[in-house]
N, C-alpha and C positions, 0 to 999 in steps of 0.2 A: 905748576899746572893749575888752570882754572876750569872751574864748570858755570862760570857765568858768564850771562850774555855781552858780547863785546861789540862793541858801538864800530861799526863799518861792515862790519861782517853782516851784511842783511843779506837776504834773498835776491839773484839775479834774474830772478823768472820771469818770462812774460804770460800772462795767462791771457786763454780767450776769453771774451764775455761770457757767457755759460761759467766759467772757472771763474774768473773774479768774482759772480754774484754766487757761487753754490759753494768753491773747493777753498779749502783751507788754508789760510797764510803763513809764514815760517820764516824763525830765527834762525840764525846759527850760533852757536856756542862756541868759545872755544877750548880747540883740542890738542892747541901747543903738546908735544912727547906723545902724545895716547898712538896707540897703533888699532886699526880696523882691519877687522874680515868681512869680505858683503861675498857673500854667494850669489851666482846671477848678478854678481857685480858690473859687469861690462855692457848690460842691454839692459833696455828698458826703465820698470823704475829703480834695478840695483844699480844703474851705470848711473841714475841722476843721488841718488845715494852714495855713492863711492865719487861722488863729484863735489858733494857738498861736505861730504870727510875733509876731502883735502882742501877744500876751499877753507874751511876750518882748521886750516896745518896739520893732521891727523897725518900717519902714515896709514897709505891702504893698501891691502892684497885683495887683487877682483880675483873670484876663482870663478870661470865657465868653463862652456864643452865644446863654445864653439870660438875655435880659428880665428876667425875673421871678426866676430863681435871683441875679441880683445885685442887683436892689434889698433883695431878701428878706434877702442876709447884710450887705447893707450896715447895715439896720437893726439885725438881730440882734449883728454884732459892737459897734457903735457903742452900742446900751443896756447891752452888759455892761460896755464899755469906757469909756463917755463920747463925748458927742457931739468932743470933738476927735480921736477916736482916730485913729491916721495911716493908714487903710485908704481904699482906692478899687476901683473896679470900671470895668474896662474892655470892650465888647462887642467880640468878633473871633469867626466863625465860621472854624476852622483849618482847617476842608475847602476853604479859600478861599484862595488863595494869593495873591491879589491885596490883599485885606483883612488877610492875614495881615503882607505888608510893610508896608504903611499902618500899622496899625496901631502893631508893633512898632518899625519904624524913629521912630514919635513919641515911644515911651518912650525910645531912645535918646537921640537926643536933646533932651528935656525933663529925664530924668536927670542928676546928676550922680556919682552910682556905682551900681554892680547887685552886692550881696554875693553872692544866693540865687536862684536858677532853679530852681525845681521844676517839671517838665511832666507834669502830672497829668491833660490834659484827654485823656479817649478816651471806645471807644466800645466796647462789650459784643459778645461772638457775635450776631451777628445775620445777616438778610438779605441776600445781595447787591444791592449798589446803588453808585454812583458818584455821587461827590462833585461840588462846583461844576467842577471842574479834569477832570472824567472820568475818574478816576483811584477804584480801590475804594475805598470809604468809610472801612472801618477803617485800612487802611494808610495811606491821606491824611491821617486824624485821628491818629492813634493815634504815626505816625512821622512822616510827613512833614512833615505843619503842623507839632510840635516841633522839627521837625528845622529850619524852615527861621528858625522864633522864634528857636532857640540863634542860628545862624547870625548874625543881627541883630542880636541884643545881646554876643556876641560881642566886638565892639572895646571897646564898656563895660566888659565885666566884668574883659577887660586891663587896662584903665587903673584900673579900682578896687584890681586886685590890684599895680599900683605905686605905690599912697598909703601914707604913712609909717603903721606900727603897726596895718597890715590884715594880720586874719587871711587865710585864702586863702579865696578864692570858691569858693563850691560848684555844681555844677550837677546836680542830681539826677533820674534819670526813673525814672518808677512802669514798672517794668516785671510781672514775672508768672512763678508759678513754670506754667504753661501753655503757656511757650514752648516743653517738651516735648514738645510736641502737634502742632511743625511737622514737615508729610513732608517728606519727603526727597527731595522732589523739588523744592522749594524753592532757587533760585540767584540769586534779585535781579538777576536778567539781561535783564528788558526789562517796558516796560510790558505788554504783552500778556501776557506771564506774574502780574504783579501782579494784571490783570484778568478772570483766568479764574474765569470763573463755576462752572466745574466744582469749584473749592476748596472743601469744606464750612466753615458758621460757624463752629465752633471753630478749624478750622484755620487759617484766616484770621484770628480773633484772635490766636492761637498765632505767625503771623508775624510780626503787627502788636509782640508781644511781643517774638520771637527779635532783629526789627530796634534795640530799644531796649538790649538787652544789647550787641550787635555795635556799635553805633552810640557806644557810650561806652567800649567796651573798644578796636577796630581805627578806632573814628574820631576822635572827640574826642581821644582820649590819644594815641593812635599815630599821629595825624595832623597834629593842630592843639597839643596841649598838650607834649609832648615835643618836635619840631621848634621852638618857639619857645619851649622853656624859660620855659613860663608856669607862675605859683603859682597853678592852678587847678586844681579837683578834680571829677573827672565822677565817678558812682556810678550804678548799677542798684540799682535795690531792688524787693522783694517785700511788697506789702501786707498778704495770707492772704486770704481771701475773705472779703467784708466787706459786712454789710447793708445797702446803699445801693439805691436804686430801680435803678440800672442793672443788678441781677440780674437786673428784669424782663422787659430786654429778650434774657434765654431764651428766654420765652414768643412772642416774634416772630421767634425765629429758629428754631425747632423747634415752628410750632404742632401743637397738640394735647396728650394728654395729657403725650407724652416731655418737652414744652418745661416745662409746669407739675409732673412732677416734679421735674428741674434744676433748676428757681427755686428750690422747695420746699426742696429739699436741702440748697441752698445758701445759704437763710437759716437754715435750724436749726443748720447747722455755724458759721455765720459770726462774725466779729468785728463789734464795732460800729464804725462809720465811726471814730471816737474811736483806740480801737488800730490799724484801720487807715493810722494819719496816722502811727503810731511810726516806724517805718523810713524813713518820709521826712524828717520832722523830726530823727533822731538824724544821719541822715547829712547833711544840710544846718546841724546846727549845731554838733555835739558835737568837741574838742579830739582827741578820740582818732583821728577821721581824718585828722588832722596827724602824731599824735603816730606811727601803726602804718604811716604812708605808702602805705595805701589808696584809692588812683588806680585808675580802673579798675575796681573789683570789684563785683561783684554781690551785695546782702544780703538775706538773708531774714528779719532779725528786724533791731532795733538790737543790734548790735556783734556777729552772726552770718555769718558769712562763708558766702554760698551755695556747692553745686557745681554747675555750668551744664551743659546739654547739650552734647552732643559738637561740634553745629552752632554753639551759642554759644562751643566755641572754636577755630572755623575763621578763621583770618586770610585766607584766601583768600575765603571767606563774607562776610564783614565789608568787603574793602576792594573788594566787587563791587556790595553793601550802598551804601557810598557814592559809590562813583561813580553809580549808577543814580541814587541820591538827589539829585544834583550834577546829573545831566543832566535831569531831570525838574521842575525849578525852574527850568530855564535854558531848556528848550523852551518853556516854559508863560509864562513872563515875559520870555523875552531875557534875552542874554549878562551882561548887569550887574546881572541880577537880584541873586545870593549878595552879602554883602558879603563884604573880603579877612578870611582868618582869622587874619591875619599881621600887620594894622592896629589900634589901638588909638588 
């Protein structure tokens, strides 16, 4: 197995003008044996992420909520690729925390290593509303269903990263340069605070974001990955705004005309799902997050080092972040719900 870039394997994308002059270009690496997880693997920019795994020989598992979006990339990767290609599609709704373990704890065990975690699946500004778990929607999707998938496969990705001639595992989350947008009065200090409806839509994505930066810089690294001196690499990343149907649901969280200009806006500015896959693909495959020992960081392009909000670098912010995270899977399923982060 190689983590360097291999001559044929370029990018098949076509970009629009706006994208050629503004969005980001992209290698593929190859990922001969490695196996991937992409949440929100089957739409948008996780299906062109779980597209460019396997274009890179990767075995992928998409995991969605919806039906139709995984039949649909099933076939679509599968005719570009050949009906044997190593791709599948898993159904989990991550607002589901019950489905969520089911789910995940099968891939663990059915697996026998997990190189690549990308958690891709969320959920746009929108309405307030509460999930299967009663818990807001965004932040259940968006963080905590990932949060608690990591958590599961977790022992996995230990035990992949002590196989002889393994690169290190990466774990990657879509986060947002949007995280800017959380107030400040944001403390991850109780579910009734997560579920104030007084939070407006953006803000509440803006959370849902702030929580995916905190959650790989003061949790994963500074909790689970340095305490147990594992060769495993968490990263934040920043997509750009990206033409995918979940713009639309602007238009549901702001109706009227404000909500249909925001859509508007922000498809004319956008990157095509395609570019927005780059920053998660560079960071889940490329040598150089080995080589620059890029633990922890937040990117906003491939090989762009972001600067994060003042809140995303609060370690007091971060490790309230997880404990809340930690108690709030453990109320909803019982004490044995997490598995140990410290077992492999």
């Amino acid at each position: 197995m190689t983590g360097g870039f291999t001559p044929g394997l370029t990018c098949r994308w076509n970009h629009s003008l706006l994208g050629s002059i503004f969005g980001p270009k992209k290698q593929l690496h190859d990922l001969s044996g490695r196996v991937a997880v992409v949440t929100g693997g089957a739409f948008g920019i996780g299906y062109e992420i779980s597209r460019a795994f396997v274009e890179a020989k990767a075995k992928v598992i998409m995991v969605n909520r919806n039906w139709d979006h995984g039949s649909a990339a099933i076939r679509s990767i599968k005719k570009d690729f050949g009906s044997d290609a190593p791709v599948e599609w898993i159904h989990c709704d991550l607002g589901n925390l019950e489905e969520t373990r089911k789910v995940f704890c099968t891939i663990r065990e059915k697996e026998e290593r997990l190189d690549i975690l990308v958690l891709s699946a969320g959920i746009n500004a929108n309405q307030f509303a509460l999930d299967h778990d009663n818990i807001e929607h965004i932040f259940g999707v968006n963080w905590l269903g990932n949060f608690y998938a990591t958590n599961l496969l977790y022992p996995l990705m230990r035990r992949t990263s002590k196989m002889p001639s393994t690169p290190a595992p990466r774990i990657v989350m879509e986060s947002s340069e949007v995280h800017r947008a959380t107030p400040s009065s944001v403390k991850f200090r109780s579910l009734e605070e997560i579920n104030d409806s007084n939070l407006g839509p953006i803000h509440r994505y803006a959370r849902s974001k702030l929580a995916m930066i905190l959650g790989v810089k003061y949790g994963l690294v500074e909790r689970v990955i340095k305490p147990n001196g594992d060769n495993i690499y968490a990263i934040a990343v920043h997509p750009g705004t990206v033409n995918t149907a979940i713009q639309q649901q602007l238009k549901d969280a702001y109706p009227g005309w404000f909500g249909s200009l925001l859509t508007n806006l922000s498809l004319s500015i956008g990157r095509s799902p395609e570019q927005g896959a780059c920053s998660a693909v560079y960071a889940a495959s490329s040598p150089e997050i080995e080589q620059k020992g890029w633990n922890g960081v937040y990117l906003t392009d491939p090989g762009k080092l972001g600067k994060e909000s003042s809140q995303a670098r609060d370690p007091e912010l971060g490790a309230a972040l997880w404990r809340l995270s930690e108690e709030l899977v453990r109320e909803k399923l019982g004490e044995d719900a997490l598995a140990d982060w410290h077992s492999s």
